[in-house]
N, C-alpha and C positions, 0 to 999 in steps of 0.2 A: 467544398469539403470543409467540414466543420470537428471540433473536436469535443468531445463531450463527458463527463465523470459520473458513475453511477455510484452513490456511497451502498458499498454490499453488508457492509460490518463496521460500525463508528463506534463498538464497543472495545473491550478490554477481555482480558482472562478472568475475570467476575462474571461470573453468572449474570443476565438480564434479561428479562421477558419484551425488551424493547430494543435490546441493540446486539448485534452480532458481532464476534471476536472480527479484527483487522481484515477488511479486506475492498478492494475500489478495481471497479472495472472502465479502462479506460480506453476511448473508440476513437478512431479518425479513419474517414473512409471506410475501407472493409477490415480496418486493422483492429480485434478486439484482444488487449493487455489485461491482465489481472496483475493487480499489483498485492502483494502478501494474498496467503489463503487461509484466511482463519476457520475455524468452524461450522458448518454450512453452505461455505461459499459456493457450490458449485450447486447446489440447489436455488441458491438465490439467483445464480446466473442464466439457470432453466427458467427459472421467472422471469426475466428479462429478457426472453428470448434466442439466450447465448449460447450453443450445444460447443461440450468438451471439442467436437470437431471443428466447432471454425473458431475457437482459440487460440489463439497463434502462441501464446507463451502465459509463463509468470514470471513476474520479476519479485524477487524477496528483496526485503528492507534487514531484514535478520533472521535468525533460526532459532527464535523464542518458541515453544507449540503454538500460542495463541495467533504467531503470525504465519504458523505454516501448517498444523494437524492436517488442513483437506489435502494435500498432497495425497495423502494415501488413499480415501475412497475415488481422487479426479483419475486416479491412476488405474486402479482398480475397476471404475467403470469403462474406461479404455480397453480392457482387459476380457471384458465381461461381452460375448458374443451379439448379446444382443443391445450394447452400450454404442453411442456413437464412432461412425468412423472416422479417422484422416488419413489425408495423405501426406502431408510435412510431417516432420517430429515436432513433440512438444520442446517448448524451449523453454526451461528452469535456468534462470538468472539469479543471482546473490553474493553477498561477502563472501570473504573467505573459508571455506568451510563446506559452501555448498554442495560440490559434487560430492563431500566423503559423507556429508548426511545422507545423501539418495541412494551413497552406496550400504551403507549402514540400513537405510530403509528396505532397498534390495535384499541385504545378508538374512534380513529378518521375513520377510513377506514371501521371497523369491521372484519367482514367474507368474504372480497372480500381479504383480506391478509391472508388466511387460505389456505395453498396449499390443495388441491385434495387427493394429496397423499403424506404420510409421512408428519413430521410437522417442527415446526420451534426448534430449541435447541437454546436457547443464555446463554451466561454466561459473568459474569465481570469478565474478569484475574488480576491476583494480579502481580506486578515487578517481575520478577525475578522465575515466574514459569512456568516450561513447561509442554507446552502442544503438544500430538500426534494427527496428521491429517495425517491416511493415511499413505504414507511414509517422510513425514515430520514432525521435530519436531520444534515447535516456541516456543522461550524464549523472552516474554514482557522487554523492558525496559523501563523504565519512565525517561521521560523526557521534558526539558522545553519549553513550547507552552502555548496557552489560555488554562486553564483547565487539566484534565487526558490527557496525550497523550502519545501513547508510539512508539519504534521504536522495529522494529521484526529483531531479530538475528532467522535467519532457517537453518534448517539443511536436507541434502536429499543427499544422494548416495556419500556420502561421502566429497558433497560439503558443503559451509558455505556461507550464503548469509545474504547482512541487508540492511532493507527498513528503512530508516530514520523517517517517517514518517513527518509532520513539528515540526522545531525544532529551538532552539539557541543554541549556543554553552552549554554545561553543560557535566558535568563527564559520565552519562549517555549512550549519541550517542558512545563517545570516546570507551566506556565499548560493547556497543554492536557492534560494529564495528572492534573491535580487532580481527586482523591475517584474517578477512572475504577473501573468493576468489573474489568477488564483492560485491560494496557499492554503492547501488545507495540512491543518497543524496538529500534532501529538498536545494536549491540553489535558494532560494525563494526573497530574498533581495539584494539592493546593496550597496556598502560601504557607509557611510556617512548619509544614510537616517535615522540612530535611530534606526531598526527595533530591538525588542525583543525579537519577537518569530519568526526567519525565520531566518538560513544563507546565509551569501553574500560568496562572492568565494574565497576571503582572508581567512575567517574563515572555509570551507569547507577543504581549503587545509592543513589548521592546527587542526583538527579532522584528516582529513585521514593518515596526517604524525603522529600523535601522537597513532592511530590506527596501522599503519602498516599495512592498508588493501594491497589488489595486483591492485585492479583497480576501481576506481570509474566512475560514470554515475552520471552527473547532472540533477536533476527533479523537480519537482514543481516551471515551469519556465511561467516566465509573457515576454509577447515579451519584454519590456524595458530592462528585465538583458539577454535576448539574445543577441539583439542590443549590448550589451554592452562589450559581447567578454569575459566572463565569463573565462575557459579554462585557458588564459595563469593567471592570477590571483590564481587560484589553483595552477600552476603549480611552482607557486615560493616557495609553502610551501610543495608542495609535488611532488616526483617526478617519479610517475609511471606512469600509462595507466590513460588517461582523455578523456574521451567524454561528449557529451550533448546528452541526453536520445530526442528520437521521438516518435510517437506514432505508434505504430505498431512495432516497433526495439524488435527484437529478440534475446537475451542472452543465450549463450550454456556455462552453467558451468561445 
């Protein structure tokens, strides 16, 4: 049994004709996780072979739109008689906040968000507790962004993996990031602009060196810090495996 990350969305809430709003599908054995649902994600996931049914959950990073809008069509084709089945419930993970968004999505939508079969489970995780999905285990970290947001340290077949989720620099990411096999990283800003809640690639690379992960993957990218040659910036403060995450790019840990 092997663990594996499928990048579904390495974009942002910018528009792109190349990358899709937040979203990573993550397997180990028969366990398929989506991690945030950006935009399209569950169309990307039919691409991949992945039906709404044998989904076992999502986990949110935050409750930004750009990291949860597909909620409501994955629900809705649940819904829709001739949309996939299940027999579990789906299981919605996230900060704080989570279940009153879904209830809030419900006040609004109704019973067209009611799957057919099996129902919805959500729950607010707390820092620093784990949770079993299947054959992976996630441990929330919090950390700095607009609001709740956390980044997910997973564990699955003996590998270690962390989605950053968006982030600044803070003790946090550094903590959940520690000794990972792969980090794939929010490289959402670039130097000089002020941002508070997003890293640029000088700060990416001082997280991962101060982690000690084995290889990172840049994500939640805006074409501007593409253009911008991201990479070698990272690479002054860290010096292992660096790449920029695509959409569709497949990870065998």
């Amino acid at each position: 049994m092997t663990m594996r990350v499928v990048i579904l969305g390495s974009g942002t809430s910018v528009p792109c004709g190349t990358r899709r709003p937040p979203a990573y599908l993550v397997q180990c054995g028969s366990t398929s996780l989506l991690v945030d649902a950006g935009a399209g994600s569950s169309t990307a996931l039919a691409a991949w072979g992945v039906s709404l049914g044998q989904l076992r959950g999502v986990a949110l990073t935050h409750l930004h739109p750009d990291h949860t809008v597909e909620l409501v069509p994955m629900l809705f084709a649940l819904h829709n008689p001739a949309g996939p089945r299940r027999h579990e419930d789906m299981l919605i993970y996230g900060p704080a906040g989570t279940c009153s968004h879904l209830c809030q999505l419900s006040q609004v939508y109704g019973r067209w968000l009611e799957p057919r079969q099996g129902g919805i489970s959500t729950r607010d995780l707390y820092s620093g507790e784990p949770i079993v999905v299947g054959s992976l285990t996630l441990v929330p970290f919090a950390v700095q962004h607009s609001g709740a947001c956390f980044a997910y340290r997973i564990e699955g077949a003996g590998r270690t993996l962390c989605l950053s989720g968006d982030t600044a620099p803070c003790r946090g990411i550094v903590d959940a990031a520690r000794g990972v096999d792969l980090f794939i990283c929010d490289c959402g800003a670039l130097e000089g602009d002020g941002s508070v809640a997003h890293l640029n690639a000088t700060e990416v690379g001082r997280v991962a060196g101060a982690a000690q992960c084995a290889a990172v993957v840049l994500s939640h990218l805006d074409p501007h810090v593409v253009d911008s040659d991201p990479v070698p910036r990272v690479r002054a403060n860290y010096h292992r495996h660096v790449r920029l995450a695509s959409d569709g790019l497949v990870l065998q840990l």
